[in-house]
N, C-alpha and C positions, 0 to 999 in steps of 0.2 A: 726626590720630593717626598717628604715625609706625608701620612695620610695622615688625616686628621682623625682622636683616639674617643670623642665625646660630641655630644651634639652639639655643645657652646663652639666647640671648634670647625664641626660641618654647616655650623651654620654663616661661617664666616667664608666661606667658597662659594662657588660656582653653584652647587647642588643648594643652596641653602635660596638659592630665585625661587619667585613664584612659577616662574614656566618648568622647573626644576621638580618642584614641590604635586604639580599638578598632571605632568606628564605619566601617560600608564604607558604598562608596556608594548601595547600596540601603537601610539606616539611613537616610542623607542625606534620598536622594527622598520615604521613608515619614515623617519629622518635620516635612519644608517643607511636605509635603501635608495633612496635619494641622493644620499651622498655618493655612494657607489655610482651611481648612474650619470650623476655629471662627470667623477671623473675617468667614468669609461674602463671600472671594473670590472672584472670576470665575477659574474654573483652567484652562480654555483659552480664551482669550478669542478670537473670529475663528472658531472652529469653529461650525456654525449646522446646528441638527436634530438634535442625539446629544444631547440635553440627559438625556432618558430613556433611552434604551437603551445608547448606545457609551460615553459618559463611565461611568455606576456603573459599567457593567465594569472598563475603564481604571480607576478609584479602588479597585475591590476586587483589583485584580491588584499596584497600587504596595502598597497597604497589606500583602499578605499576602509582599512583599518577592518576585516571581515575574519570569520572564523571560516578554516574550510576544510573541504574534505577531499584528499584525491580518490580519485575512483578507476581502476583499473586492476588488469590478471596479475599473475604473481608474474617475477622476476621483472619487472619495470619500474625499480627504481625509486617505488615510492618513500620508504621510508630510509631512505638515505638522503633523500630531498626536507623531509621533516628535520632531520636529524641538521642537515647545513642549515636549516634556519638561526642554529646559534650565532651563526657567523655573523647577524644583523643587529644582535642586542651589543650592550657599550662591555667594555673589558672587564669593569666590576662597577657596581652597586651598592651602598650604603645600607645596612642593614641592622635593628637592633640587636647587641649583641644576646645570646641566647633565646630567640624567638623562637618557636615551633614553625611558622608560617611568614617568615620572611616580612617581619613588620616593616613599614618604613619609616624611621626616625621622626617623622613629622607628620605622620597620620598613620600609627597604630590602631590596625583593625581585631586584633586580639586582647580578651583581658589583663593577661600578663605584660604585654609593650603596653597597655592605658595606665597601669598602675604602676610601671618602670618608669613611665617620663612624670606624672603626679610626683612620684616619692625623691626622684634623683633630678629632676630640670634637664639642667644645662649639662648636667654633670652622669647623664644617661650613658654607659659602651655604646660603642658605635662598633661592629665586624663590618668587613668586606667581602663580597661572595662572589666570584667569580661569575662567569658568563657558563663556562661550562657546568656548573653546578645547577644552572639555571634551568635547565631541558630534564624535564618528568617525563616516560616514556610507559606505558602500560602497556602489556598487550590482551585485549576481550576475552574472557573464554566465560564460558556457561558457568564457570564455579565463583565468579567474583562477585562479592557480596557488595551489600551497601558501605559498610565498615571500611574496605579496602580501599572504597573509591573518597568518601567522606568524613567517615572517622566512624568514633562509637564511643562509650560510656567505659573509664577505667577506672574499676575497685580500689585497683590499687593505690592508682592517684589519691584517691579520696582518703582510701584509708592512713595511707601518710600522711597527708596534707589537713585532715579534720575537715574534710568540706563536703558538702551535700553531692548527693549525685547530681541534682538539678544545676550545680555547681559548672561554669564555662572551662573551669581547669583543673576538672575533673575529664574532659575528653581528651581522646586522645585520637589526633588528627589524623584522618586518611592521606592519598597521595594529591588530590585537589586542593585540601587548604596549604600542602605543604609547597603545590605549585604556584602558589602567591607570588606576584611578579616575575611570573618565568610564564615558560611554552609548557603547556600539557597536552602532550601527545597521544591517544588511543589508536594502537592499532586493531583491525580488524573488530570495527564498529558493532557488525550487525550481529556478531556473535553475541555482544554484551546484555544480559535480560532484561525483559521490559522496564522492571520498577530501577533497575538502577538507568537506565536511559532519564526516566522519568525524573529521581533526581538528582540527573545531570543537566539537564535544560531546566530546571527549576533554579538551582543556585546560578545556572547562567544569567537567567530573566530578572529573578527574583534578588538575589542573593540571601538567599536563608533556607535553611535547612532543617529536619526536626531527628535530633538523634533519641532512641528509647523515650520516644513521646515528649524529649522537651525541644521547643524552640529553639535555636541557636543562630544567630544571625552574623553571616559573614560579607564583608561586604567584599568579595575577591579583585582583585586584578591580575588576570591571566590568558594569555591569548591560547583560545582549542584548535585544534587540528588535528584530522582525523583520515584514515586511510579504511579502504572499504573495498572485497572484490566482486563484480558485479553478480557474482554464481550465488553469492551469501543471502541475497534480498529475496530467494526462495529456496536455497538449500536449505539453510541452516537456522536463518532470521530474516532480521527486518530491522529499518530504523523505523523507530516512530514516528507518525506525524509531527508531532509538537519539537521534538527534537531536529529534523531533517527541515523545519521552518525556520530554525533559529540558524541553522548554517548557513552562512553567507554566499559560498561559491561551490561549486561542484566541479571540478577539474577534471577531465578526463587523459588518463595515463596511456599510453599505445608503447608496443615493441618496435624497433628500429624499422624504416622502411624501404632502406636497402640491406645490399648487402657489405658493401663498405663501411657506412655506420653502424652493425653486426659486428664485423670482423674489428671494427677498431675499440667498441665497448669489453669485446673478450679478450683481446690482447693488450688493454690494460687491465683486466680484474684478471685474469690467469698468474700462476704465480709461475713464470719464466725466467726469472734470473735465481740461478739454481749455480751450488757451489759444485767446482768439478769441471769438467772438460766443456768448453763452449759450446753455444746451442748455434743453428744456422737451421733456421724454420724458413720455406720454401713459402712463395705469398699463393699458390697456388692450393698449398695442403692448409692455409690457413682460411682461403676462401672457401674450397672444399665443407671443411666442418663450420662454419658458418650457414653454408647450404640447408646444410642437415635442417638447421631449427628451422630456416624458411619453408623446407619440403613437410616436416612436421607440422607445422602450423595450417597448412593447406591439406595433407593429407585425410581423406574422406574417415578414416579407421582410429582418427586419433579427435578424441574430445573437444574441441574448439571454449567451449564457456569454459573448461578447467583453462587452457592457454597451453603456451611451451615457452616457458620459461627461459630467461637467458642466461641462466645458470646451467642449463646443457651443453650449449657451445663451449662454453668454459672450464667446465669436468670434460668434457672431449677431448681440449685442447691437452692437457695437463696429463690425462692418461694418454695422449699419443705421444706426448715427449717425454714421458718416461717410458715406455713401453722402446721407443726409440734408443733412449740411457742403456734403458736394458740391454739392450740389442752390443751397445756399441761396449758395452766395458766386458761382454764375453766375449767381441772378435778383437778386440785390441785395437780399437780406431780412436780417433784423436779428436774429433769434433761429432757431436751429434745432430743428425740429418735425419727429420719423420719423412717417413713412404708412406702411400698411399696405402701398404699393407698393415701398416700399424694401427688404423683409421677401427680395422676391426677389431684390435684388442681391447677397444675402449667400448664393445657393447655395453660391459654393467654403467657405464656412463648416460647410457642413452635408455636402456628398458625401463629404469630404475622413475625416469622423469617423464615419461607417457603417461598420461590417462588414457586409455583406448577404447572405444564403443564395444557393443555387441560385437560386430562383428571384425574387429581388431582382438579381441579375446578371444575368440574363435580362431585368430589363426596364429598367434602370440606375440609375445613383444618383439621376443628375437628375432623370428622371423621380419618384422616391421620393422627394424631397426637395420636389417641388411638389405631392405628394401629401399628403407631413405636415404642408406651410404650411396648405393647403385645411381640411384639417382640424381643423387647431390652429384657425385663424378660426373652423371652424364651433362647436367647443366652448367657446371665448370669447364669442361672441355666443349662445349658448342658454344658456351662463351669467348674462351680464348682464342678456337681456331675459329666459329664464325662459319660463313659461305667456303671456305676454303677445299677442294680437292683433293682429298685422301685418298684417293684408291692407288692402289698397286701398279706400279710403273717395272716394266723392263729396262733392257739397259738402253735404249734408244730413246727412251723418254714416254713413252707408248704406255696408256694404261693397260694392265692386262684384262683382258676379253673383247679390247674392242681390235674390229678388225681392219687388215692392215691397209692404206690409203690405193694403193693400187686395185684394191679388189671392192673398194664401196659403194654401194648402192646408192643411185641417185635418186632422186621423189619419183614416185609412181606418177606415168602420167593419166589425166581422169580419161576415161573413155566414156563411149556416148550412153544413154540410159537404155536399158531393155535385157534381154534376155543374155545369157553368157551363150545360149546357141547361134544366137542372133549377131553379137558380136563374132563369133568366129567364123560365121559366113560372110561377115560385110569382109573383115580383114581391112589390112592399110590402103587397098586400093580402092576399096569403096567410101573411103573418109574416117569407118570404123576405129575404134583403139587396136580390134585383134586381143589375141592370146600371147602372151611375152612379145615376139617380135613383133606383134603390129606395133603395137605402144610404145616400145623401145627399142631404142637401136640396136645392130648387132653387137658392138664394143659390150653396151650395157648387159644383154644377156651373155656374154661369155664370162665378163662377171659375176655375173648369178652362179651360173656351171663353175667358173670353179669355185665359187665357194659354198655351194653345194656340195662337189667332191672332196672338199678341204673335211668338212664337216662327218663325212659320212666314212671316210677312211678314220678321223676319229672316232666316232663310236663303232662299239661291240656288234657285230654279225649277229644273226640271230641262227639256230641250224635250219638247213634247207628242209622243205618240205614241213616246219614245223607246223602248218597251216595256220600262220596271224594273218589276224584281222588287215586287208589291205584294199584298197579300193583298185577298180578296173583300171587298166590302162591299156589301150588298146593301140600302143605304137611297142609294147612288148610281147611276144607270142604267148600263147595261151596255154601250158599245162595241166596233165590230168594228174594229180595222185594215186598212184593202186589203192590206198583205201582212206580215200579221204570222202568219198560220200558223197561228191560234188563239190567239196572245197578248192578255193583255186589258191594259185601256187605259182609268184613270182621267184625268180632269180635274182634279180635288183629290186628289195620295197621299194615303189615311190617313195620318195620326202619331200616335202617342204623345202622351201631356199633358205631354211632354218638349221636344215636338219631334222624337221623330228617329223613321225610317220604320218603320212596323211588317212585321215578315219572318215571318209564317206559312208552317204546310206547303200546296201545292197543293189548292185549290181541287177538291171533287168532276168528275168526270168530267162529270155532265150541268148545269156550269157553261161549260162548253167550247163554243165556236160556228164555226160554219164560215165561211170568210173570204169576206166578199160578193161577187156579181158585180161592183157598180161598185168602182172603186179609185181614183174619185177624190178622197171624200172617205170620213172613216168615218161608219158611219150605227148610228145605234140599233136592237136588236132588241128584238124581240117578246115576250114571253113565249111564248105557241104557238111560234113559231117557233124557241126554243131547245130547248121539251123535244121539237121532234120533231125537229130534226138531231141533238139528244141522242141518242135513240132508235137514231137509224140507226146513229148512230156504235158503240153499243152494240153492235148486230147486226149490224159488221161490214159494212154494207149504205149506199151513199150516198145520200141525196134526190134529187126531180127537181132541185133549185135545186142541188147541193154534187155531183151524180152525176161519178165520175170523178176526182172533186177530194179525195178524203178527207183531213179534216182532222186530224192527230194533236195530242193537247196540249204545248203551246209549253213550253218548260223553264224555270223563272222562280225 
């Protein structure tokens, strides 16, 4: 179908209706989107996790024909969502040919399109301008003047043209009049200085403008849209009031909120189909560095208002499958398979995209960065295996350290309240619990015994005579040491049904013995003979055998 090449001819179509004629391009976006939606089109296809929250908003801000602004951290997406807006405007547009600002054929708002249709009628060019041509994209920075965003006053023009500078074409347009029935997109809002904010909501409201003090009145049609991170409304700027009234919606942008919708946002923007020997990526080393950004994002040492970006998982990903390539075209293997070892050669991937506090700087990226891997593994693998039993089995099926069925100990039975003397004089025949055999049977403590001696044959001896610390036992005889001072001196430590050594408080005072005349070996005492060096010791007073010698108790 031939396009039509003059107005006489566009007037003879479809575009040449009054609904045609009057429609702006926010009409435009609100019918295409409509259409999409009855017949149950994908409307932004490539965006992944705004399914429920971000999109309804964006579809109730087009519909209600609104200017808006997303508002969220970096790596979420926003300005890839501005950017598919084109996809809502029509395939092309009717536009006078050689306009500066995209006149439209039937109501030129510049002086050049008023005096093209005046001198030529019907017989005006008509051009066609694509959709993609349609999207103005700026991005805010503290150096953008008025001129850039608006226009300004060119000599030049004039001076070629013979016309005044007060003259309308004598300017030469910024990127706003030249977005005349298209999408003008600013990024990074609050950067942009006050006065040009100021007039930017002014040609929104107002439509007029004043360039080098003259007037200039445009009357635009263009729908704004604006992307904004929440750290900028006091790092760096601010919108204005008057500005931030005029925007219709406020959308707020979030990172994925699992980890599957992570993992599937990065492994479509990773660039993985790579020329060369096949790749075979494991869904575990994928979830893995997926983790990473979730353990970031919560970790205490890393910035929270700056974000974590979803372009880390993504540079992660990319440096462990090459790092992997690497690996496999020096051993001569045939497909490439990333390990969890390769995870660390992608550090500069990760230090490079922290912001980190105080004290994250204090102890540095890299470290922080072999912190989050650590971790990201640890929540992968309690992920996958869950409550499951790991421990060390022999060959019988038996974990290792527990012991073996014949020899286990069964619940302790409770015995009665009161003193442990007290129970060992009641014993089993009084009703008492007892000490081991009241309470339990014999079966059970021969259990205990051996795995007492199971344990004790395993551990190291200590040397005899070394004098450790051991508490009384008075179903074993009692030894002197030649020069232990009073310290005493088993042959068997007690233990624990544990194994390990039992540390009581000191032994009574007339447990205590005086250290023998011979010192060459030690020798067993007496009974008599300990409660009367007891005795003396008591009274301050030494024996015939100890006179002279007084023994003080050894510290144990």
């Amino acid at each position: 179908m031939n396009k039509p090449t003059t107005l006489g001819e566009l007037k003879q179509t479809e575009w040449g209706s009054d609904a045609r004629i009057r429609r702006t391009v926010k009409d435009e976006l609100r019918e295409n989107l409509i259409c999409l939606l009855e017949n149950g089109s994908p409307l932004f296809p490539g965006i992944v996790g705004y399914e429920d929250t971000v999109i309804p908003q964006l579809v109730n801000a087009i519909l209600s024909r609104h200017n808006f602004i997303l508002l969220g951290l970096r790596g979420q997406a926003k300005s890839r969502i501005l950017r598919q807006l084109v996809t809502l405007l029509d395939e092309e547009v009717p536009i006078l040919a050689g306009s500066e600002v995209n006149d439209s054929p039937f109501a030129p708002i510049s002086k050049y399109g008023r005096e093209l249709v005046t001198e030529r009628g019907d017989q005006a060019p008509v051009a066609w301008l694509p959709r993609d041509a349609r999207f103005v994209e700026k991005l805010a920075t503290p150096d953008v003047t008025i001129a850039d965003i608006i226009g300004d006053v060119d000599p030049i023009k004039a001076a070629r043209g013979g016309h005044l500078l007060s003259d309308e074409l004598t300017m030469h347009f910024g990127l706003l009049p030249r977005a005349n029935r298209a999408i003008f997109a600013i990024n990074e809002l609050p950067d942009l200085a006050g006065k040009i904010q100021v007039g930017l909501f002014n040609i929104m409201q107002e439509g007029d403008v004043q360039v080098k003090g003259y007037p200039v009145r445009l009357n635009l049609d263009v729908a704004l849209v604006f992307t904004a991170n929440p750290e900028d409304y006091t790092a760096r700027g601010k919108i204005i009031t008057p500005l931030k009234d005029r925007i219709g919606s406020e959308i707020l942008t979030h990172y994925p909120y699992t980890v599957e919708l992570g993992a599937a946002i990065t492994h479509q923007e990773a660039w993985l189909e790579r020329n060369g020997r096949p790749l075979r990526l494991p869904d575990f080393i994928a979830e893995l560095i997926e983790r990473i950004a979730f353990e970031a994002r919560e970790d205490k040492r890393v910035d929270r208002r700056s974000g974590v970006s979803q372009r880390l998982p993504i540079s992660v990903l990319e440096n462990v499958v090459s790092n992997a390539e690497r690996r496999t075209i020096a051993t001569k293997e045939k497909t490439v398979v990333p390990r969890i070892s390769d995870i660390y050669a992608a550090l500069p991937a990760i230090t490079g995209k922290l912001e980190l506090e105080y004290e994250g700087e204090l102890q540095g990226p890299e470290v922080i960065a072999k912190d989050l891997i650590r971790r990201a593994a640890g929540k992968t693998f309690e992920a996958r295996v869950g409550g499951a039993n790991v421990r060390p089995q022999d060959l019988h099926g038996r974990a290792l350290g527990d012991v073996p069925q014949g020899l286990q100990r069964g619940p302790r039975a409770a015995g009665p309240r009161g003193s442990g003397r007290a129970r060992r004089e009641k014993g089993p025949r009084h009703g008492g619990g007892g000490v081991r055999a009241g309470a339990r049977g014999t079966g059970r403590r021969k259990a205990d015994l051996a795995i007492g001696r199971a344990r004790l044959r395993a551990r190291p001896r200590r040397a005899e005579g070394a004098g450790v610390r051991q508490a009384w036992r008075g179903t074993e005889p009692l030894l002197l040491t030649p020069e232990g001072r009073g310290r005493i001196f088993f042959p068997s430590p007690p233990r624990s049904r544990h194994g390990q050594a039992r540390f009581q408080r000191r032994p009574p005072p007339h447990r205590f013995l005086a250290a023998a005349r011979r010192r060459d070996a030690p020798i067993p005492a007496s009974r008599t003979r300990r409660q009367s060096v007891a005795a003396g010791w008591l009274r301050g007073r030494g024996d015939r055998a100890g006179r002279g010698r007084r023994v003080a108790p050894g510290r144990h």
